[in-house]
C-alpha positions in Angstrom: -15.5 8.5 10.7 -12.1 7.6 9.0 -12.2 5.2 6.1 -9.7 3.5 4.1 -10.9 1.3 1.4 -8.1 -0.6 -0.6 -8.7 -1.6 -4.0 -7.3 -2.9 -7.1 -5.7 -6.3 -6.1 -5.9 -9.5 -7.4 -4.1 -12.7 -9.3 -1.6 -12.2 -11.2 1.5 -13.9 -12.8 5.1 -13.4 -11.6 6.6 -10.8 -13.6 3.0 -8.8 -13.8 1.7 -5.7 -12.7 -1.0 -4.3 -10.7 -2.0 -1.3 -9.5 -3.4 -0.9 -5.7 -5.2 2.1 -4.7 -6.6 3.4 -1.2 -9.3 5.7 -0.6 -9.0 7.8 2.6 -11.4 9.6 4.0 -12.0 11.3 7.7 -9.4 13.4 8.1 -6.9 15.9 6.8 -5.3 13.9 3.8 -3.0 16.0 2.2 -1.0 16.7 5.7 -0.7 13.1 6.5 2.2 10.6 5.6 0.1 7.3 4.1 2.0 4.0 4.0 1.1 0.6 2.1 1.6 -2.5 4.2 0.9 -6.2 3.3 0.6 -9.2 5.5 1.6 -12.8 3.7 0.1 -15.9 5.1 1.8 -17.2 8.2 3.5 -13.5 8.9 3.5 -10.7 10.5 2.3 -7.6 8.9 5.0 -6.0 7.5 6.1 -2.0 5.6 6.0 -1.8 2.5 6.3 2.1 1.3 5.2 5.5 2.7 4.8 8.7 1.2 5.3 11.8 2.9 2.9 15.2 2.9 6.0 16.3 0.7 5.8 13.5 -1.6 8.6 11.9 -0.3 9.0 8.4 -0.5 10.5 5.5 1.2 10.5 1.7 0.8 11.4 -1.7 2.1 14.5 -3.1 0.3 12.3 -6.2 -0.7 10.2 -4.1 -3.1 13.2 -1.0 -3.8 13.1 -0.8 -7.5 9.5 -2.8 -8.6 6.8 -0.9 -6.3 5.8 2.8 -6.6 4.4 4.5 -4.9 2.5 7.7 -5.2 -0.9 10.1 -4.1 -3.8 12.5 -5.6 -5.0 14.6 -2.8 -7.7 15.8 -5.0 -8.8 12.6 -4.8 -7.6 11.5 -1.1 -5.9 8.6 -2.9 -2.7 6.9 -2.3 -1.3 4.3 -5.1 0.9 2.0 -4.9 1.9 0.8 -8.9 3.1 -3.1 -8.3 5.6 -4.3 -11.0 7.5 -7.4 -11.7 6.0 -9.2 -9.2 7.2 -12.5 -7.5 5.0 -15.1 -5.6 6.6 -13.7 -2.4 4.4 -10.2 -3.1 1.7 -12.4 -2.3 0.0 -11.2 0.7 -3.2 -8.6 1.8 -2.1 -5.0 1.4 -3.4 -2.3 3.3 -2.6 1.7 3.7 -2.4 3.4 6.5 -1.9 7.2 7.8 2.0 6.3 9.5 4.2 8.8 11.4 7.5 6.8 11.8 6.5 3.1 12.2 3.7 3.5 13.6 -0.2 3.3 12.3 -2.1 6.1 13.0 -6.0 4.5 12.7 -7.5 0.9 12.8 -6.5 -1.4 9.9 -9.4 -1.9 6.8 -10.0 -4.9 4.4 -7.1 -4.7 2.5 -7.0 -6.1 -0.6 -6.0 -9.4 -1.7 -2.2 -10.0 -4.5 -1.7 -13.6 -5.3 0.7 -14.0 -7.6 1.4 -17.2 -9.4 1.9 -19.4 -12.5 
């Protein structure tokens, strides 16, 4: 059974920092590209970053610069290390196992940024 359990969100105040983490489990990790999304109220889901089996990286011009992001396969762990963070970073974040654009397994919980004064 796959499982992806995101973790490590919560309020914070523009110009903070969080750290988001995803725990994958169910299938071959270190051979799959992951990817943080994040969903804002009112929107449609929308990419964030990916990281590739390489440990490539890509990201979405609104967070290029402020969001990292990074993996432990040991762990079976993707990151994604939030900084400077505006109000418009609010939104549920979730990871995923991406080829392209598109998601590779049903969408978990996410977990829940607010950031404001």
């Amino acid at each position: 059974q796959v499982q992806l359990v995101e973790s490590g969100g919560g309020l914070v105040q523009p110009g903070g920092s969080l750290r988001l983490s995803c725990a994958a489990s169910g299938f071959v990790f270190r051979l799959s590209t992951m990817g943080w999304y994040r969903q804002a109220p009112g929107k449609q889901r929308e990419w964030v970053a990916t990281i590739n089996s390489g440990g490539g990286t890509n990201y979405a011009d609104s967070v290029k610069g402020r969001f990292t992001i990074s993996r432990d396969n040991a762990k079976t762990t993707v990151y994604l290390q939030m900084n400077s963070l505006k109000p418009e970073d609010t939104a549920v974040y979730y990871c995923n196992r991406i080829s392209g654009r598109d998601s590779i397994y049903s969408w978990g919980q996410g977990t829940q940024v607010s950031v404001s004064s």
